[in-house]
N, C-alpha and C positions, 0 to 999 in steps of 0.2 A: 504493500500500500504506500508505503514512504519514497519508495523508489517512482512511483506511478504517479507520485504527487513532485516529484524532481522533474521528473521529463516534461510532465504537463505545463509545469512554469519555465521549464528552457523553451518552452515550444512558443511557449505566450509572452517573451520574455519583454519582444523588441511593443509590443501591444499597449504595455505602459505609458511609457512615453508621451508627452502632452507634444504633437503633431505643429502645432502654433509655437511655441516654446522653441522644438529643434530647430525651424525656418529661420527665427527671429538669431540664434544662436548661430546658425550656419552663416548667412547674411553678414552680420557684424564683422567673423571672423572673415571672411572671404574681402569686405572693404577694407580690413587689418592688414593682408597679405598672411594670413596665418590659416595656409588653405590645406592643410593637415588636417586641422581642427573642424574648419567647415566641411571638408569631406566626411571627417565621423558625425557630423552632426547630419549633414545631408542624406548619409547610407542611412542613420536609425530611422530619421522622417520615413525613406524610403521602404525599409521592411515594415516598419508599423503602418505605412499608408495598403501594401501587399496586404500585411495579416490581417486587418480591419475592413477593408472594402475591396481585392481583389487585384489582382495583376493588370485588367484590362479595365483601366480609367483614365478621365484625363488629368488627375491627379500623380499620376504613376510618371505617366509621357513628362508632365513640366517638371517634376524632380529628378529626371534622367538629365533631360536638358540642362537643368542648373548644375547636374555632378561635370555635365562633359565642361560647362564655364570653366570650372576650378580646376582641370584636369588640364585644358587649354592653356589656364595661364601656368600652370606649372612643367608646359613644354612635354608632355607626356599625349602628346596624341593622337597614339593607338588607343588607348584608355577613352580618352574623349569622342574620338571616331564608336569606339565601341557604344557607348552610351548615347549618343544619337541615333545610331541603326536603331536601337532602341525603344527611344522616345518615338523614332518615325514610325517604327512600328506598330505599336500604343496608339499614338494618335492619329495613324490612318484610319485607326479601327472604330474610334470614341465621338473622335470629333470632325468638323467638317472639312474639307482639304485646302480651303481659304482664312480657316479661322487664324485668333492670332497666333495659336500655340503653333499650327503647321507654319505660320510666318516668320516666326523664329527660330525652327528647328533647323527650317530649312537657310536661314542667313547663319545659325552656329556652324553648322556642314560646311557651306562657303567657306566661313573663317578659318576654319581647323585645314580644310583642305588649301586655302592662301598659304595659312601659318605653315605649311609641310613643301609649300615652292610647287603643287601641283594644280597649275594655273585652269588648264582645263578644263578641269573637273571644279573646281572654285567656281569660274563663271558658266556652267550649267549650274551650277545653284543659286548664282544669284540672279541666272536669265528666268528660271523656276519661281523664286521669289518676285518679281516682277508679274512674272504671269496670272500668280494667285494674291495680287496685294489688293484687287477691288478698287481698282485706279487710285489708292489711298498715295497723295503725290509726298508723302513722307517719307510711307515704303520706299517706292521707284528711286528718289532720289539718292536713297539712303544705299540699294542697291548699286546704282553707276558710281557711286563715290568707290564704293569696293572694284569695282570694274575698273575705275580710272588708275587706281594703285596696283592694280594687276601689271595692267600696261605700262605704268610706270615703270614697275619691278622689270615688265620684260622687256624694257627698251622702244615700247612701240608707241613713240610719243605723240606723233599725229591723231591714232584712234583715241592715247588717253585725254587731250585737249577736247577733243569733238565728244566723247562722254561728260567731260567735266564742264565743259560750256551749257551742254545741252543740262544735265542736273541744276545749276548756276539758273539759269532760264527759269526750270522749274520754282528755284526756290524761291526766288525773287517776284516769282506769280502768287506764291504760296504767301509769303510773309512781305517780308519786306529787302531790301541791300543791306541791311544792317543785323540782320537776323543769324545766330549761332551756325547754322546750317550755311550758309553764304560763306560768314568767315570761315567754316574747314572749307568748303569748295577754292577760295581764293588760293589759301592759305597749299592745298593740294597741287594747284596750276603753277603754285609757285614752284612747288618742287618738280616739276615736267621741265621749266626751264634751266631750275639748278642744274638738274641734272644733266641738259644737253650744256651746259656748261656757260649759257646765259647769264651771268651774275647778273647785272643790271635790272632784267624784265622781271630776274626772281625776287630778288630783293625790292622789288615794286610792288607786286602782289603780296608779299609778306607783310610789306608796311602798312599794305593796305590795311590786310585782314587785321594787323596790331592796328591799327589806328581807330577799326569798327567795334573792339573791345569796351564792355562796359562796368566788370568788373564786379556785376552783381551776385554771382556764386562761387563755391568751390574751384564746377566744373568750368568755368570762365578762368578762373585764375588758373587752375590748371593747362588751360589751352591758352593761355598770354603768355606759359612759360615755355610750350610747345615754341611758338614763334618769334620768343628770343633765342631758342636755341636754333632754329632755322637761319634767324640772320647771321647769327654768332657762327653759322658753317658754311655762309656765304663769305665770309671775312675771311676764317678758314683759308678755304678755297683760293683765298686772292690772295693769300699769304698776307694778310692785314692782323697780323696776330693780337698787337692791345686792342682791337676792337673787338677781335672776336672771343677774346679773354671776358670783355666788357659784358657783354650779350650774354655768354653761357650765363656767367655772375649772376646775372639780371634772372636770366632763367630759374637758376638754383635757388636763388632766393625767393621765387615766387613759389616753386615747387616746397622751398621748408618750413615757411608761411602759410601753408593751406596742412591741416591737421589729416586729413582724407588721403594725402595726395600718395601716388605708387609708389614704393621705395624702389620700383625697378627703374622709374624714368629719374630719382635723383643719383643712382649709382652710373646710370648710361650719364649725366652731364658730368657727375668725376670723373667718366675715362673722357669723356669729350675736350675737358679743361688737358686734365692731363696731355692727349696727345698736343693742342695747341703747343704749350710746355716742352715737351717733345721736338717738334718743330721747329722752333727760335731757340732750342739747345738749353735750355735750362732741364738737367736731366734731373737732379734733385728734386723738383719742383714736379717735374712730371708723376716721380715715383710715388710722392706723398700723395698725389691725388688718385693715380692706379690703384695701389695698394689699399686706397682707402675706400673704394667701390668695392675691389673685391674683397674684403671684410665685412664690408653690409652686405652685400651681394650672398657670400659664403654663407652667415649666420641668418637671413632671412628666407632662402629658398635654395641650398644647399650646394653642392661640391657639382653637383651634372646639371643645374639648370640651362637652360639654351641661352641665358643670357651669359653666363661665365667663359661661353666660347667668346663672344663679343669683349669681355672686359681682358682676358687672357691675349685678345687679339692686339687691344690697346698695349697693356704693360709689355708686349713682345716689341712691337713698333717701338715703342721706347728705348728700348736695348738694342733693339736695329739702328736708332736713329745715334744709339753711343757707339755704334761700330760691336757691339757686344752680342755679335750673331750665334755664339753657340747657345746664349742664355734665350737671346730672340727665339731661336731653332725649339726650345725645350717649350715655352708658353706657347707657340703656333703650332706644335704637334697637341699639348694638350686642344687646344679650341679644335682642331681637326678633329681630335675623338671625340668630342661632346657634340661636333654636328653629326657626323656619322651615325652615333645613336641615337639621335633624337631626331633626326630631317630626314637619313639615307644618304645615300652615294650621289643624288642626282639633284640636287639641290644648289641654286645658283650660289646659296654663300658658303658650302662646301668646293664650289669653285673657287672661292677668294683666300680660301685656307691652305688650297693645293698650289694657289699663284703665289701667296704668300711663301710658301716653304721652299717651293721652287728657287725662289729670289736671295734668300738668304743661304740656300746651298750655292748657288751663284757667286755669290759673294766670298764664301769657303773655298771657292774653286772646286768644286762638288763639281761638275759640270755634267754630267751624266748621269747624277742624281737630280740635278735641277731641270734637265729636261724631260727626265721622268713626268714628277710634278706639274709642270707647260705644260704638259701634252695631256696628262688626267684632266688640267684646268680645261683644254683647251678645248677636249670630249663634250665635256658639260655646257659650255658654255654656246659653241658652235648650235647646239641643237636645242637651246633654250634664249639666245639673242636673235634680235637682226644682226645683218652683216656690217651694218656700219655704230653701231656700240661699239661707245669709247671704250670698254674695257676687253672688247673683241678686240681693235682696234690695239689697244696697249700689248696684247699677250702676242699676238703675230710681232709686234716691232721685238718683243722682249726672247723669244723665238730666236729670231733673224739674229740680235746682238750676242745671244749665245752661241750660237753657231759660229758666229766669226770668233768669239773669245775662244771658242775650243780650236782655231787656227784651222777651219775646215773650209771646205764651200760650202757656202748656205743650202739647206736641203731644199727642196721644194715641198712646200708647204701649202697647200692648196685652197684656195681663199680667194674670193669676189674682190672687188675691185672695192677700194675703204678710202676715206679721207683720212689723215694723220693729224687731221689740224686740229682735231678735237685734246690732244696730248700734247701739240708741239708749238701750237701756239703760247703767248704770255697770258697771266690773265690781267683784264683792264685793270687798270689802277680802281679803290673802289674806293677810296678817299671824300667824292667828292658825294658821297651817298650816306654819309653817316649822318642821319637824323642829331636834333637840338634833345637834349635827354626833356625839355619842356615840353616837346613836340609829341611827346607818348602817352599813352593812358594816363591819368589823373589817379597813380599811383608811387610814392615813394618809395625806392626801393635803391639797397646801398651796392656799393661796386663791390665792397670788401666781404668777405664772406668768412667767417670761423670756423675751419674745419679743423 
């Protein structure tokens, strides 16, 4: 009897549990970054929602969905992937194929399948989500914005303008030019032309979007710090390094200011400062801000997060930039294993890891090991850019100067006809772009930062 009264309460165990209670628990921690915790809070809701009302509800479907969030952002994607099959399954069954639950299932899929570099399949789910959104122009627009960053990603920046114009259209029907929605689209276009290596047009569009900021929540101050680190990488770029010092600053203090805010977007602006650092050869300087991301980083979301390949990629750069290639070599293999795990082999920034290690066996005089590397880079890259991406564009030239350093004839390498000028040009002086710090949102914020 005793024993028959043990089993009966393991069976009924998860039953207990006050269902509102776990949400509200899971929730909190999941805005914390402490997505451990919101996982065991999200699985109990989950079994107690099964033992109490059934497997097939739509109760079941939106708590799959919310497990693959946390699963998402903790760069664990099979996991996530798994719990949407899921939810889709559930909620083809329960609820309607336009409702909103199928409206988010179907843009988390998207997401996970972006976040994994398989564009594809990303946009069938966001062409999907369009199709069942009930011409709702929030949905649609909120779809092409994922569309436009596709394209972005893949180099195809013509299609991404002509979506992100066309969303832009929308929004501006919808609300108003000054509207949250407008400033990411702005804010998005700017980066099409960062990236074709426009400073000027990018940093116009950036300003814009900083200048439409009103500074009335969180999620505003959050995305005003987004857009100093935009400009602060246009600076960057121009090798304008106190300015771009100036801007991240600006960024990070807007991000430590806001109590909510991700601690993954203020450890990305410590390697960000860092590499600036880096760059104008202040190595100390650099070090203190790397090492001090990947310490948050490490103790917040652990040792294989997908972001520690990124911060591991920064402190390498560093030691590259000291001539310190065996120590570079050691942090750029680690970020190599941690995309490989977490992305796969075929993933465009598993290309930037294989370009990266290549370059510094180069420098070893490796030369046979480094064109190993090139050439893995070059697999991936070939079959996931256009032909004329700069950084197609950079590996073929980087290719060719290998070749001659190994005293050989250049192989033939076989490759569409490219411009160079994307690499080999200077870039403008960008001097004469740097906004009056009076001229910015109607918010005080200092250059100097305490880290």
């Amino acid at each position: 009897m005793g024993n028959q009264t043990v089993k009966n309460r393991k069976k009924t165990s998860h039953s207990s549990y006050d269902i509102p209670t776990l949400l509200t628990l899971a929730k909190a921690n999941f805005s914390q970054g402490a997505y451990d915790k919101s996982l065991r809070y999200y699985k109990k809701a989950l079994y107690s929602t099964v033992e109490t009302q059934g497997k097939y509800n739509e109760s079941v479907a939106s708590l799959c969905d919310s497990l693959s969030s946390v699963y998402l952002k903790q760069g664990k994607y099979e996991q996530a992937l798994d719990f949407l099959r899921k939810a889709l399954e559930v909620g083809s069954q329960v609820v309607e194929k336009d409702s909103e639950l199928m409206q988010r299932i179907w843009k988390n899929i998207g997401n996970v399948w972006k976040a994994q570099g398989e564009y594809s399949e990303a946009l069938i789910c966001y062409e999907k989500l369009i199709s069942i959104s009930k011409d709702d122009e929030f949905l649609i627009i909120e779809a092409l914005k994922e569309m436009g960053v596709i394209y972005i990603e893949q180099g195809k920046y013509e299609p991404a303008l002509k979506i992100l114009e066309k969303a832009l259209g929308l929004s501006m029907e919808r609300n108003n030019d000054d509207s949250m929605v407008s400033v990411a689209i702005f804010d998005l276009i700017g980066q099409v032309y960062h990236e074709q290596q426009d400073y000027v047009t990018a940093f116009n569009y950036y300003y814009k979007a900083l200048r439409m900021k009103k500074l009335k929540s969180s999620e505003e101050r959050r995305s005003i710090a987004g857009l100093y680190a935009n400009i602060g990488s246009v600076f960057k770029d121009c090798e304008e390094y106190d300015e771009a010092i100036e801007y991240y600053t600006q960024a990070l203090n807007a991000y430590l200011r806001t109590p909510d805010s991700h601690r993954g977007s203020i450890c990305g602006l410590y390697n960000e400062i860092g590499s600036v650092y880096a760059r104008n050869g202040s190595f100390a300087d650099s070090l203190h801000y790397h090492k001090k991301a990947i310490d948050i980083c490490t103790q917040q979301f652990g040792e294989s997060h997908p972001l520690m390949a990124e911060l591991y990629e920064g402190i390498g750069f560093a030691y590259f930039e000291h001539n310190s290639y065996k120590v570079a070599l050691e942090y750029w293999s680690k970020s190599l294993n941690i995309r490989l795990e977490t992305l796969g082999k075929e993933h465009l920034i598993v290309a930037t890891s294989y370009y990266n290690i290549g370059t510094v066996y180069r420098k070893l005089k490796r030369f046979d090991n480094a064109l190993i590397y090139y050439n893995k880079s070059l697999e991936i890259r070939e079959k996931k850019l256009e032909s004329d991406h700069p950084s197609l564009v950079e590996l073929y030239s980087s290719i060719e100067q290998l070749e001659l350093e190994r005293d050989q004839s250049p192989k033939k390498v076989q490759r569409l006809n490219v411009s160079k000028k994307c690499f080999e040009e200077d870039c403008p002086s960008a001097q004469h772009m740097i906004p009056s710090m009076e001229s910015l949102p109607d918010e005080e914020v200092s250059t100097k930062t305490s880290v």
